[in-house]
N, C-alpha and C positions, 0 to 999 in steps of 0.2 A: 363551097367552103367559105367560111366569113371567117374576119380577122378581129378581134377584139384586144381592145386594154383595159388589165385591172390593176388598181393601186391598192398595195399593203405596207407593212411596214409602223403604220403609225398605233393602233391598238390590235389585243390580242384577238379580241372578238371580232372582229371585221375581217382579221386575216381567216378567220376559220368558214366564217362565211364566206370571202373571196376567192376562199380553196374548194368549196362544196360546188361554185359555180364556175370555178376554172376546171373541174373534172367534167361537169355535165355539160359543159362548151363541147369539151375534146371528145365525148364519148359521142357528142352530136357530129363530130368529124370536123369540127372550128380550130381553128389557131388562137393561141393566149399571148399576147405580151403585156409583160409583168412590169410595171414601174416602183419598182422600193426605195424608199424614204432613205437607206444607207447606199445604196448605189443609184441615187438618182440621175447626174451625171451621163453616165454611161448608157443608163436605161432611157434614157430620154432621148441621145442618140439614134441607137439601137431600132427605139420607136419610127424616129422623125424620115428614117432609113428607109423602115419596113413601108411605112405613108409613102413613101415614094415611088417604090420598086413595086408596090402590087395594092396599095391602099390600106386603109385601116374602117371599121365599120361602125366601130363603137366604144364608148369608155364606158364601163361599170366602175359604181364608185357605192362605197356608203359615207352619209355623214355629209356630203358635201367636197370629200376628200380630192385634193387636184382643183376644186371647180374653177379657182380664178390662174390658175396656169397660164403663165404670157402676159399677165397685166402689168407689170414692169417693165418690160419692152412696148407697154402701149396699146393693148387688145389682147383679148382673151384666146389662148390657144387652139381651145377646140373648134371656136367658131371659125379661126382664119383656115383650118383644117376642114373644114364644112364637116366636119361629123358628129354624131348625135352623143349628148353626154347624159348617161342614166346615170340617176344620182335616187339610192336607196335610204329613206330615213329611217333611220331605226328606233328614232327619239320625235318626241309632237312637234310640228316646222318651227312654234314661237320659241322653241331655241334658235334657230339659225336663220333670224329677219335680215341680216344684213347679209349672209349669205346667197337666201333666195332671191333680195332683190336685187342681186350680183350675179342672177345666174348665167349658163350663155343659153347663145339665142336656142341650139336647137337642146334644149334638156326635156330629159323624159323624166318625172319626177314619180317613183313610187315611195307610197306610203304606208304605215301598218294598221292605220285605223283607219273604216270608213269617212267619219266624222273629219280627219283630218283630210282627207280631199274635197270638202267642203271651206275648212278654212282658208285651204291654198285660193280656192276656188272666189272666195270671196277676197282674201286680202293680197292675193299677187296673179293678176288675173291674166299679165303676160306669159305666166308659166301654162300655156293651154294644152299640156299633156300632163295630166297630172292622173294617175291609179292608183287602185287599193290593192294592197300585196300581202297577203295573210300570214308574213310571216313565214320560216319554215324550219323541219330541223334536218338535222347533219347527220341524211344516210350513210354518205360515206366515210366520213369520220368516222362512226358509230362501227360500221363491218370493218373499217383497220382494225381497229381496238379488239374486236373479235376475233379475226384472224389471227393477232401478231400474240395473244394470251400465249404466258407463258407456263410448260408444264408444273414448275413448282409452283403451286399457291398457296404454301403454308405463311405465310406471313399476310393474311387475309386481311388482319386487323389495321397493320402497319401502312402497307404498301397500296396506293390505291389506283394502282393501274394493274391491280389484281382480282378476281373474280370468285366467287365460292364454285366447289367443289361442283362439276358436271356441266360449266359452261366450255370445258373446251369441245372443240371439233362436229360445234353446231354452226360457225361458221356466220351465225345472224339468220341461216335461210329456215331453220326450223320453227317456227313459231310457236309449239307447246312448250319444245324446250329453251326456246329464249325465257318465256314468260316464268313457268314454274320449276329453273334453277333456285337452290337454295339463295335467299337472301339476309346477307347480313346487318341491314340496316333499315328497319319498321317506316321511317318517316327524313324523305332529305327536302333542302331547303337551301337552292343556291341561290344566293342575292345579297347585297351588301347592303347595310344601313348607314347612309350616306348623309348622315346630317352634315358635318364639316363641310363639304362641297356645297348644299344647297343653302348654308347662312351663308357661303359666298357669293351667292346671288344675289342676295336680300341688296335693294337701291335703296338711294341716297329717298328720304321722301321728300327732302325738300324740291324734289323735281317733279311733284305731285302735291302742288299748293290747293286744290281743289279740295282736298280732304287730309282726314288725320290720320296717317297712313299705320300707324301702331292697331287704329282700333280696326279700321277698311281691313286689313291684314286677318285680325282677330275675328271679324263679323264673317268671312269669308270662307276661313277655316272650318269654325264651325261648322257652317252651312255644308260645306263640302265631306267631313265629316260624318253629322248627321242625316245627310241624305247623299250618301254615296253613288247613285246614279247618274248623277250630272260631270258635266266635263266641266274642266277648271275652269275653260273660257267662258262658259258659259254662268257661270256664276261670277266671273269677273265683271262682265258686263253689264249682267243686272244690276251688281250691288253700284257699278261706275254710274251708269243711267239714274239711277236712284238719287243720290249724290248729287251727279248733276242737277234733274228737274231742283231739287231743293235749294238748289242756288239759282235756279232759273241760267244756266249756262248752257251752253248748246254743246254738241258732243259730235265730235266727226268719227268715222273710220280712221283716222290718220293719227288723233289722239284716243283712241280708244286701243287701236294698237299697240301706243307707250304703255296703257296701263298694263295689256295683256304680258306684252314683253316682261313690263320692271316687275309684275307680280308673279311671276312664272313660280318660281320658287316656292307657292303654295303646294302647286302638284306633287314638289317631294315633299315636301312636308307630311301631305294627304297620304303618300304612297308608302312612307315610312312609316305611320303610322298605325296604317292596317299591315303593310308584312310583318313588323314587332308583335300588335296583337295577334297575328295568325299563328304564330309562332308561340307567344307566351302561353296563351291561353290551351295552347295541346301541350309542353312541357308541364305547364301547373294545376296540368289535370292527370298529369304521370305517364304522359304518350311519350318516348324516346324520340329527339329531333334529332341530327346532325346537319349541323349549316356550315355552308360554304362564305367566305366572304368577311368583308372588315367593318367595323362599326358595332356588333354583337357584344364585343368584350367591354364595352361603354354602358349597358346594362346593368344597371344595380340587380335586379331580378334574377338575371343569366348567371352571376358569375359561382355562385354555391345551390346554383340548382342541377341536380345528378343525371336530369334525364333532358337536357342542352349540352349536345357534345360539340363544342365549335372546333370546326377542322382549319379553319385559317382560309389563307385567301390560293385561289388557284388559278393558272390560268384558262381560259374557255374550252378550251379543249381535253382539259386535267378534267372537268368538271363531269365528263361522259362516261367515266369507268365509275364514277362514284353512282351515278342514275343508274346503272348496272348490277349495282350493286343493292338497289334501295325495292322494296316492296312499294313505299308511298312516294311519288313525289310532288309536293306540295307546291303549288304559283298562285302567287298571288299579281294580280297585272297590275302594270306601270300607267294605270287611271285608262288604259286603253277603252272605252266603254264601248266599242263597236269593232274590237280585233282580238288580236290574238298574244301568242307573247313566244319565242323558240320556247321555254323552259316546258312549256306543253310537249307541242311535237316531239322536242328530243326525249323525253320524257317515256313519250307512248313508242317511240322506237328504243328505249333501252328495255321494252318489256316491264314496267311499269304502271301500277294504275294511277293515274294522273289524277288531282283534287286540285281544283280550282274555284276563283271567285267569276262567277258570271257575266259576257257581254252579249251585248245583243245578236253581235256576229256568232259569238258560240251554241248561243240558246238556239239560233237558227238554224246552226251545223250538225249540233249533238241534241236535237230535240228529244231525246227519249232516253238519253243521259247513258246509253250503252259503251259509250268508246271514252268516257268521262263524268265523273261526280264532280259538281259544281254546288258552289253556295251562293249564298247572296252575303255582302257586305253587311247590311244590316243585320246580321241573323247568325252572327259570327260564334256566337255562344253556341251553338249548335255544330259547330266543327269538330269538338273531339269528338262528341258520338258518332256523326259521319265516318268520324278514321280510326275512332274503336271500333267500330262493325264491320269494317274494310279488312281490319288486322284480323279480329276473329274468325272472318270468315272466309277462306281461302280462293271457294269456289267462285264468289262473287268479285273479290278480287282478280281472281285469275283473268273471270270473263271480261272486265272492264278491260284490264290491259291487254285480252287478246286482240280484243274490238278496237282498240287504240292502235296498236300495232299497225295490224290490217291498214287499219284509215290513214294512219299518216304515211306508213309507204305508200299509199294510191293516191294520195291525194295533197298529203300536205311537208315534202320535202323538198330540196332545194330544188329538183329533178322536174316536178312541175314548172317552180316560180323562176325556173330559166329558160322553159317552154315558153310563156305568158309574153318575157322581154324579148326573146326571140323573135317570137310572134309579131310584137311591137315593133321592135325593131325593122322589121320587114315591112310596115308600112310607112316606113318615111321616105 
């Protein structure tokens, strides 16, 4: 038996994942000590105790969460503890430069896109544990929700920790009847349009004298845009390297970095702007959406259009009864172009046929498109017909989501991706 710590407390979404992997610890016969953000205090304790009396084996973390613990007293915690600190990102590293280059010595860093254990790999080359984690969804979450259904369901409409008619006492294990219970909801869409957040990023450009940072911004966009394949950085780079020869200036890793960092904020930009069009373009062709999440109501388009039913904002785990409830559930990925994204997995475990935009890692997975309908970015105009022939057609739908089902319990929930750190874990 191994001893682990997991930190919660600070987003709702991290806690649900560090509950999917505090179950699949215990079912593997591990111990959990939980450090939360409102009893930290005590929990730290409790921990500092448990290190004593019998060891501790490892931190899981997402985000970075914990990672500089102890550095006000003068060294980082876990390292004076000699034990290994997994740190899961769930967002691309050039959010967290100053984090990673703060990590401690022994981190095991997994990541959700291939491509980004390349950039680790290149721009913080002391992190030399660094994996690709595909992500995964919340089987056990998902069989609570099943289980704890309650016998009235007549307020279907209203309540959305409620199921149509024939979902109970299938318990999640049946998979005809998870798949082809009645559903009340043709096409769901949980994800927020986060512009306010990401013109918070937008820098200063005067700390980018090298170029005119309005148009560099502008030229960028575009590009990322119009040919949606490419990773943000990598179109940063080019268009920075550009720039530079024209000034005849030379260009390190170290200030090609700054540009990466200070321009990040393209990526939402990019990502908001294909989930809006994914979304508009099936409402204004008369397909019924319902989205989860904040920003939608900022739509001039949305707000007297009858077939965008905005449900408001929920939290992560509120978001599983609704994919339960839904025939389509629509992802659009966070520019991952070599991963995955949960809104799949949980997706194809709520019995759902899952419609997504294409990565390389998917094309790879789902080559024959059986457990998933995928698009391409470019090619967006052709989405309602994909999920109008989805909706009409029962049988084909069914088969996607049964084939999704299948595939993400075997293969791609949390029950795996705690096998994998396990694993890892075991060789240090």
């Amino acid at each position: 038996m191994k001893n682990f710590v997991l930190i919660k407390g600070v987003f709702d979404t991290m806690d649900l994942f560090s509950e999917e992997i505090q179950k699949e610890l215990e079912l593997l016969g591990h111990s959990c000590h939980v450090l939360h953000m409102e009893t930290m205090d005590v929990d730290l304790k409790n921990m500092l105790r448990a290190h004593k009396d019998f060891g501790l084996d490892g931190v899981i973390a997402f985000n970075n969460l914990g990672y500089n613990m102890g550095e006000e007293q003068g060294g980082n915690l876990w390292d004076a503890m000699g034990i290994p600190y997994v740190n899961i990102l769930m967002d691309h590293p050039f959010h967290y430069i100053s984090q990673l280059e703060g990590a401690p010595e022994n981190t095991i860093l997994y990541v959700i896109d291939r491509n980004h254990v390349d950039f680790v790999k290149r721009f913080f080359p002391k992190i030399e544990r660094c994996h690709f984690l595909a992500h995964a969804g919340c089987a056990n979450a998902m069989q609570e929700i099943l289980g704890d259904l309650p016998e009235d369901r007549s307020n279907l409409a209203e309540a959305p920790s409620s199921l149509p008619e024939g979902a109970a006492g299938t318990g999640g294990n049946d998979t005809a009847a998870l798949v082809s219970r009645p559903r009340d909801i043709d096409v769901l869409y949980a994800g927020t349009l986060s512009r306010v957040l990401i013109e918070q990023l937008i820098p200063d450009f005067k700390d980018f004298p090298e170029i005119n940072g309005v148009i560099f911004s502008r030229n960028c966009l575009e590009d990322l845009i119009q040919n949606p394949e490419q990773t943000t950085e990598e179109v940063i780079e080019r268009k920075v390297k550009q720039e530079f020869e024209n000034r005849d200036l030379e260009l390190t890793d170290e200030r090609l970095m700054d540009y990466i960092e200070g321009f990040r904020f393209l990526d939402g930009f990019a990502v908001s702007y294909f989930r809006e069009m994914a979304v508009r373009i099936l409402v204004e062709s008369g397909i019924n959406v319902h989205v989860l999440g904040l920003g939608w109501e900022q739509c001039d388009w949305a707000r007297d259009n009858e077939h965008l039913i905005h449900l408001g904002k929920v939290d992560a785990k509120e978001v599983l009864p609704y994919m339960l409830r839904s025939k389509i559930v629509l992802n659009t990925l966070t520019w991952f172009k070599d991963g995955a994204h949960d809104r799949i997995f949980n997706g194809m475990l709520a019995g759902a046929a899952v419609v997504s935009d294409e990565s390389k890692y998917l094309r790879e997975e789902e080559t024959d498109q059986k457990t998933i309908a995928m698009f391409r970015l470019r090619e967006l105009m052709k989405l309602p017909e994909m999920v109008a022939d989805l909706l009409d057609d029962d049988k084909k739908r069914f088969s996607i989501a049964r084939c999704g089902l299948e595939d993400a319990r075997e293969h791609h929930s949390w029950r795996q991706a705690v096998g994998e750190i396990v694993d890892e874990l075991g060789r240090v």
